[in-house]
N, C-alpha and C positions, 0 to 999 in steps of 0.2 A: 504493500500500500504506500502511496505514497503519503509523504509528512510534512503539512504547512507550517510555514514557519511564522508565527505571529507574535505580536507583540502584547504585553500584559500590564497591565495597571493593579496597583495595590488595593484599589477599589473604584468603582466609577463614577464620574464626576460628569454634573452638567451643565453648561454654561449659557447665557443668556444671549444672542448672537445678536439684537436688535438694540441698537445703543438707546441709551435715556440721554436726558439735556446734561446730563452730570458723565456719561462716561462717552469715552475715546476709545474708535475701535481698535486694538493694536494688539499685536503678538508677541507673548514675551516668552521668553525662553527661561524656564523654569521647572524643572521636573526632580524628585529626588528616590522617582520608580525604579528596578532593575528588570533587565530583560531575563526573559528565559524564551527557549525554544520548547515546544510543545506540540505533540499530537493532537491534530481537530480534526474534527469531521467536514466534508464539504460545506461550504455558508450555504445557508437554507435561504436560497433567492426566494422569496414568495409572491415578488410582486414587479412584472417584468416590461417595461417600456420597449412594446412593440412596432419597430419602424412599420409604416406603409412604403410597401412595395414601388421602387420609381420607376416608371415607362421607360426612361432612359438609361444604358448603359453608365457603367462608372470606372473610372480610370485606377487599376490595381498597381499599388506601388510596393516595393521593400524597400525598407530604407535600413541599413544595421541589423537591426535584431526585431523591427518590428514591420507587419505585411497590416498594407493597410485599403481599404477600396475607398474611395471619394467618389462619392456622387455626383451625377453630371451636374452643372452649375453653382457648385461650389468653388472646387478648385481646381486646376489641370494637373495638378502634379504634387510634389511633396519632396525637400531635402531634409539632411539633417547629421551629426556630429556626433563625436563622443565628447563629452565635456569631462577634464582631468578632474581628479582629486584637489578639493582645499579645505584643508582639517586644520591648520594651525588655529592656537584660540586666539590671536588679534582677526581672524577673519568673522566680519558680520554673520550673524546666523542665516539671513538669508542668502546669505553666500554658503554656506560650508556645503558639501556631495561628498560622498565619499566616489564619486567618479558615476558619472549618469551618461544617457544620453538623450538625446534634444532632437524632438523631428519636425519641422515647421510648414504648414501647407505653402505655396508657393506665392506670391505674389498677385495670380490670378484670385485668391480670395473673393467670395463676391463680398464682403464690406473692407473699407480699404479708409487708414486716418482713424484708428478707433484706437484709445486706449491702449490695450492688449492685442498679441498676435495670436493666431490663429499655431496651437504648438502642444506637442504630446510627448510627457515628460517618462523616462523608464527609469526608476531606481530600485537599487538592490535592498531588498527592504533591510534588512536586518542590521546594514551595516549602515543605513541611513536612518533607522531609528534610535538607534545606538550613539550616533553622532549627535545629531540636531535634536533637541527633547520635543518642539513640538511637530517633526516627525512622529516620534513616540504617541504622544497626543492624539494625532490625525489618525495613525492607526490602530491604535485599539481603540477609537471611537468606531470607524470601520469596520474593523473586525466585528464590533459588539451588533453593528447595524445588522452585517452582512450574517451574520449566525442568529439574530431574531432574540437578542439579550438585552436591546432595550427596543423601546418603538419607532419608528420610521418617520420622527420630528425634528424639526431647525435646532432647536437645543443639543441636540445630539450629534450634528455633522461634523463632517472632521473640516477641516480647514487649510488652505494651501502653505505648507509649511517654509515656501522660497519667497512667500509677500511680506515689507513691513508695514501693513496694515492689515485693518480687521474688516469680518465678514459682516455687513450691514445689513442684510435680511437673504434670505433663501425662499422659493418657489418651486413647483413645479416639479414636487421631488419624487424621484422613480429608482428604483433596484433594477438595472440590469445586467445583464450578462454578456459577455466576448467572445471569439472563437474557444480563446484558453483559459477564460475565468471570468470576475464578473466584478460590480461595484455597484456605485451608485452617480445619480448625477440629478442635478438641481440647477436653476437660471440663481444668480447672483450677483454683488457687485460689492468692491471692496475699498474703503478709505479710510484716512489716518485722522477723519471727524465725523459726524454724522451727517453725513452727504444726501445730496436730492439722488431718486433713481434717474439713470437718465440713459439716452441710448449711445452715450459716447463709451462710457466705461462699461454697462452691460456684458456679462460674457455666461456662454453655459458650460459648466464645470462638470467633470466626470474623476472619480477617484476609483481606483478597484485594485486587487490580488491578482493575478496571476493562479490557478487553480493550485500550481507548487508550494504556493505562500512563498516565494524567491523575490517577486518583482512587482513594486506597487507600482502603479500607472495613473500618471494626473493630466487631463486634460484640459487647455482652456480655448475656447472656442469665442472669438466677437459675437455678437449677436443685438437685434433692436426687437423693439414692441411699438405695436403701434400706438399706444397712449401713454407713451412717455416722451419727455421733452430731451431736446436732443444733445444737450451737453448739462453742465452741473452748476453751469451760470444761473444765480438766481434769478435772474431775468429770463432766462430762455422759456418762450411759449409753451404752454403745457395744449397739447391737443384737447379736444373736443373731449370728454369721458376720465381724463388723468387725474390723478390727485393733486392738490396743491399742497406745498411743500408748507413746513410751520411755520406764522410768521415770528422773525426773528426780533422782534421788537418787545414782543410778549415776554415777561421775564421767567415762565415757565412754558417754553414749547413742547409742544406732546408730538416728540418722536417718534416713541414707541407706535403710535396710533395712526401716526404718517406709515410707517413700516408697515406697518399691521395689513392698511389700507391697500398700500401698493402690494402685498406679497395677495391678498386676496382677488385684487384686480388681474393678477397675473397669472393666477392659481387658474381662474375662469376664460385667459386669454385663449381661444383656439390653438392647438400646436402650430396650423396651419398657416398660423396669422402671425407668426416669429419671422424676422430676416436671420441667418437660413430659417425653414423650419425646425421645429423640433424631431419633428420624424426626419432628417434629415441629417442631421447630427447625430442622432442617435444610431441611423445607419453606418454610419461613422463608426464610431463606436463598438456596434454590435460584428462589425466588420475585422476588428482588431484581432492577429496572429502577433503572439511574442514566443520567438524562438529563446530558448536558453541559455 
């Protein structure tokens, strides 16, 4: 049988992902867990974000260690690197890898000028939990999801452990599966204060195992909605149906409620109605081979 390799926490912890007028989203590195390697059982996917089928062909790439298909109108193609080892501790956490590598759709992206690239990360999980704590973090929150040990809620996700900022709300959130393993993935957006949603920074987030438990895999993907406004300017137009942002003049703005709002406007938005779609990305995704 084979033996996943995961990571464990002394006990589990949950965290509030939706910032108040008083907190700052941000990622600190602090853990005082030790790992162990341990026998699991398969994660008990129980709830599986099914792409729709596209009419059109899709362009199959390898790139390293990972075989990927992209959908027609997404992207034409795909490169990507191994990025070295940087472990010494004057290096930023959001720098440190114990050696990854980095696969980036190509240029043809269909949004282009947004925040985030379009880029699918492989690291060796054990030795990049071991490293970076909230690595550590990210993945036995995963792990917990993916095995049905807590429930399938924002307080619970794991979070990108190469950002120095925090997660400002979550949507849209599905358990699925790869050619060689599985995760999960949710639309989100990430800053270093409690920022408006907007379709500059938007991106949809995919984390999962590798069926080995060897290789965690994070993905970030751009992506827009149609009733958000299009950068993080307090000024920029909110469409027709968007929420408006708190006003800041108020001496207690309800965040929380801002958040709330958008993650529930977004929860009801059609897959359909995403630039790319969601079913579209997620064929992406579901598309995913990682060789060993």
């Amino acid at each position: 049988m084979s033996v996943l390799v995961f990571v464990i926490l002394a006990c589990n912890a949950s965290a509030n992902i939706a910032p108040t007028a008083t907190e700052t989203p941000a990622l600190v590195e602090t853990s005082t867990a030790t790992l162990e390697v341990i026998p699991s059982p398969t994660p008990a996917v129980t709830e599986v974000a099914t792409a729709s089928p596209s009419p059109a062909s899709g362009t199959l790439v390898t790139v390293g260690r990972l075989t990927l298909e992209i959908p027609a109108g997404i992207a034409s193609g795909a490169s990507g690197s191994e990025v070295a080892p940087l472990t010494h501790d004057d290096v930023p956490f959001w720098e440190k890898t114990p050696g990854h590598w980095m696969i980036s759709l190509d240029e043809t992206y269909i949004l282009q000028g947004k925040f985030h690239s379009p880029q699918i990360y492989l690291y060796p999980a054990l030795e990049y939990a071991t490293l970076v704590p909230g690595a550590f973090e990210s993945m036995h929150r995963l792990r917990n999801l993916l095995s049905g040990v807590v429930p399938l809620s924002p307080d619970q996700l794991p979070t990108v452990p190469f950002f120095n900022a925090g997660q400002v709300f979550a949507s849209n959130i599905h358990l699925i599966s790869f050619q060689n393993g599985s995760g999960i993935r949710f639309v989100t957006e990430y800053a270093q204060y409690p920022a408006p949603v907007n379709n500059h920074e938007l991106f949809y987030h995919f984390q999962g195992f590798t069926n080995d438990g060897n290789t965690y895999v994070v993905a970030i993907f751009p992506l827009t909605a149609p009733h958000l406004a299009e950068s993080s300017d307090m000024n920029a137009p909110i469409p027709e149906g968007g929420i408006a942002y708190p006003d800041l003049n108020d001496p207690n703005p309800d965040f929380q409620s801002y958040y709330a709002a958008v993650t529930d406007m977004l929860n009801n938005t059609p897959p359909e109605a995403f630039t790319p779609t969601l079913y579209q990305l997620d064929a992406v995704i579901q598309s995913l081979w990682v060789a060993p």
